[in-house]
C-alpha positions in Angstrom: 0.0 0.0 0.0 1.4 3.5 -0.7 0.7 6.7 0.5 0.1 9.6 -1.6 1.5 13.1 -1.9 -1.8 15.3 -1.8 -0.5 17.8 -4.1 1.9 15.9 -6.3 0.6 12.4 -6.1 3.5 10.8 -5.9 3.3 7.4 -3.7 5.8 6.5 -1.1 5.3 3.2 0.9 4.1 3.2 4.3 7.0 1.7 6.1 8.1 5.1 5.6 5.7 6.8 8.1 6.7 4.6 10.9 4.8 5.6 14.4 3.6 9.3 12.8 6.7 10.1 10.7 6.0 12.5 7.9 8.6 13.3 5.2 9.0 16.6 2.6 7.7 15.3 -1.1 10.1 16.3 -3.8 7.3 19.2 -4.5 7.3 20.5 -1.1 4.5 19.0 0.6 4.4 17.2 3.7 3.7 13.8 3.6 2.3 11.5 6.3 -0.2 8.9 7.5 -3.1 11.2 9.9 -3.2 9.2 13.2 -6.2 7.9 14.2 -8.8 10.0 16.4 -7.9 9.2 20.1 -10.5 9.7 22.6 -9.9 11.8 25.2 -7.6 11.0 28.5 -9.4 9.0 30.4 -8.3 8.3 34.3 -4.8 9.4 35.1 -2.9 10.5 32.0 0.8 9.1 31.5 3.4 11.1 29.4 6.9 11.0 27.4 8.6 13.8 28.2 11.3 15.0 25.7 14.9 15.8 25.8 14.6 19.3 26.8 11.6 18.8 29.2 14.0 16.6 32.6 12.8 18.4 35.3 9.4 18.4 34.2 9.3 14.6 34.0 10.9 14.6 37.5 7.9 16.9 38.8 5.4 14.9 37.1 7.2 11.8 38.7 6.9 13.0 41.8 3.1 14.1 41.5 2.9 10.1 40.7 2.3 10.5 37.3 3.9 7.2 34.7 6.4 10.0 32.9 9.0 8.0 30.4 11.9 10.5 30.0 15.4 9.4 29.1 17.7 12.7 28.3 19.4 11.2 24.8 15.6 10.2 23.4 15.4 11.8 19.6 12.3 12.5 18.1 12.2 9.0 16.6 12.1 7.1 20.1 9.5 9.8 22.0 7.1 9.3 18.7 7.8 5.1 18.9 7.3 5.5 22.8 4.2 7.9 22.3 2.7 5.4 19.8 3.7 2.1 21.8 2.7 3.0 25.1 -0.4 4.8 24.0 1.2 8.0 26.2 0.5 11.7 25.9 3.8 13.3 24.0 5.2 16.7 25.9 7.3 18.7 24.2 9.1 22.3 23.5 9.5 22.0 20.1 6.8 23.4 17.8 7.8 21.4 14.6 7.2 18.4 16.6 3.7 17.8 15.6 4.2 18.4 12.1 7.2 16.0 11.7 5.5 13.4 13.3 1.8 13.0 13.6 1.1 11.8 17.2 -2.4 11.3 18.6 -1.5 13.2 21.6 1.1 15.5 21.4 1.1 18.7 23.9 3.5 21.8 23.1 4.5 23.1 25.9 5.0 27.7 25.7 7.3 28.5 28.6 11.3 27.2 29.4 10.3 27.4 33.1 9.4 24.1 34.9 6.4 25.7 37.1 5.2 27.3 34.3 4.9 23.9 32.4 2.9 22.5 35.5 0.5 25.1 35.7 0.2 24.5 31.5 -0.4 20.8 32.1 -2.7 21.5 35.2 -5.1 23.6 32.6 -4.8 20.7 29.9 -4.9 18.1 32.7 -7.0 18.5 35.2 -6.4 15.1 36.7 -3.3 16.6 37.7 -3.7 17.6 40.8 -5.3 14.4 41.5 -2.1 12.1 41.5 -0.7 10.4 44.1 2.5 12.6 45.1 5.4 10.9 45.7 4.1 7.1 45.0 6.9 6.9 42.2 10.7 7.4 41.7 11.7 10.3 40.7 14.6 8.8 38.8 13.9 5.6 37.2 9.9 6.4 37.3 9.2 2.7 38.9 6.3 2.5 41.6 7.6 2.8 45.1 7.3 0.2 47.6 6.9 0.2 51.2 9.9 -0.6 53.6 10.3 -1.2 57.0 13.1 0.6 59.4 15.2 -2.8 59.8 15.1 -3.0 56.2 17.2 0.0 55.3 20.0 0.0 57.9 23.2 0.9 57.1 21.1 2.6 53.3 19.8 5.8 55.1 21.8 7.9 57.9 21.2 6.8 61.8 19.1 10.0 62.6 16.9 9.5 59.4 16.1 6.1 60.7 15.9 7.2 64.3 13.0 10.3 63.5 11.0 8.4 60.7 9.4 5.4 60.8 7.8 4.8 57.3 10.4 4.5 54.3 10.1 3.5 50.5 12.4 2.1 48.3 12.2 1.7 44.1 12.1 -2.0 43.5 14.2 -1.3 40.4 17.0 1.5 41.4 16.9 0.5 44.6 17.1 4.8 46.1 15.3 4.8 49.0 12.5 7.8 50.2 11.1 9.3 53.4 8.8 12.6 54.3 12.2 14.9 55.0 11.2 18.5 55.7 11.9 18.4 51.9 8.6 16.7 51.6 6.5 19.7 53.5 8.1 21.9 51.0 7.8 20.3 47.8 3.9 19.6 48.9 3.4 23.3 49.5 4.9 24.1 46.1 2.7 21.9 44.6 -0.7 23.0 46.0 0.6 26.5 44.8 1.5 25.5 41.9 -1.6 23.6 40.7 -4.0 25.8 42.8 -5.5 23.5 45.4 
């Protein structure tokens, strides 16, 4: 099956327009297959973030939100991600949409990180329904619960002496616990998203 140029009418096969790829025809035009209508978010959205968007995918992480991110992603694995894992594409970059036709692609305006939140929180309602800090902020996998004995000798001797409920990523192993840090970043992010 080929796809055609709407201008020209020159066909180029579809293996071409690989998870939303679209290519310049000879006679200017762009080419590419129209994703299929996708119904809107439903539940709690999960997102690609891409190269330029890191501390976003952290925040977003830490809200509880299933972010992919990897900092040396191109265009070509955030579109095969987006596609794949059926996930809501974030970006900076404007000709992103064009060169790659994603059902759900969202462009972000502003270089500032709470900026971007309060952008997604507009989109995304659901946002400021996650479960904060359920997730690692650096590898993304769902935290688990861990006891006190289970961390000795991983976390400092006072941090195990003042708290008494830890978590630890089943796959990077970094364990977390409500620091002051906690108190501050939660007040942030009722600012931030307005609650």
């Amino acid at each position: 099956m080929a796809i055609t140029c709407t201008r020209c009418g020159r066909g180029y096969d579809t293996t071409l327009f690989q998870f939303g790829r679209t290519i310049d025809c000879t006679c200017g035009a762009r080419v590419g297959i129209d994703p299929q209508r996708s119904s809107p978010v439903a539940g709690e959205p999960r997102f690609v973030a891409d190269a330029m968007l890191g501390r976003l995918a952290r925040w977003l992480r830490i809200l509880g939100f299933d972010t992919a991110y990897r900092d040396d992603w191109a265009d070509a694995e955030l579109a095969r991600c987006a596609y794949e894992d059926e996930r809501i594409a974030l970006t900076r970059d404007r000709r992103l949409p064009d060169e790659w036709r994603l059902p759900r692609v969202l462009v972000l305006a502003s270089e500032n990180t709470r900026e971007q939140l309060r952008e997604l929180a507009r989109a995304f309602p659901q946002l400021g329904a996650g479960r904060a800090f359920t997730r690692c902020s650096r590898c993304n996998s769902t935290l688990e619960m861990a006891s006190r004995e289970s961390v000795v000798g991983e976390v400092p001797p006072r941090v195990r002496q003042l708290h008494r409920s830890f978590r630890r990523c089943p796959t990077c192993r970094r364990i977390y616990w409500e620091g002051s840090h906690v108190a501050r970043m939660r007040h942030a992010l009722d600012e931030l998203l307005e609650r």
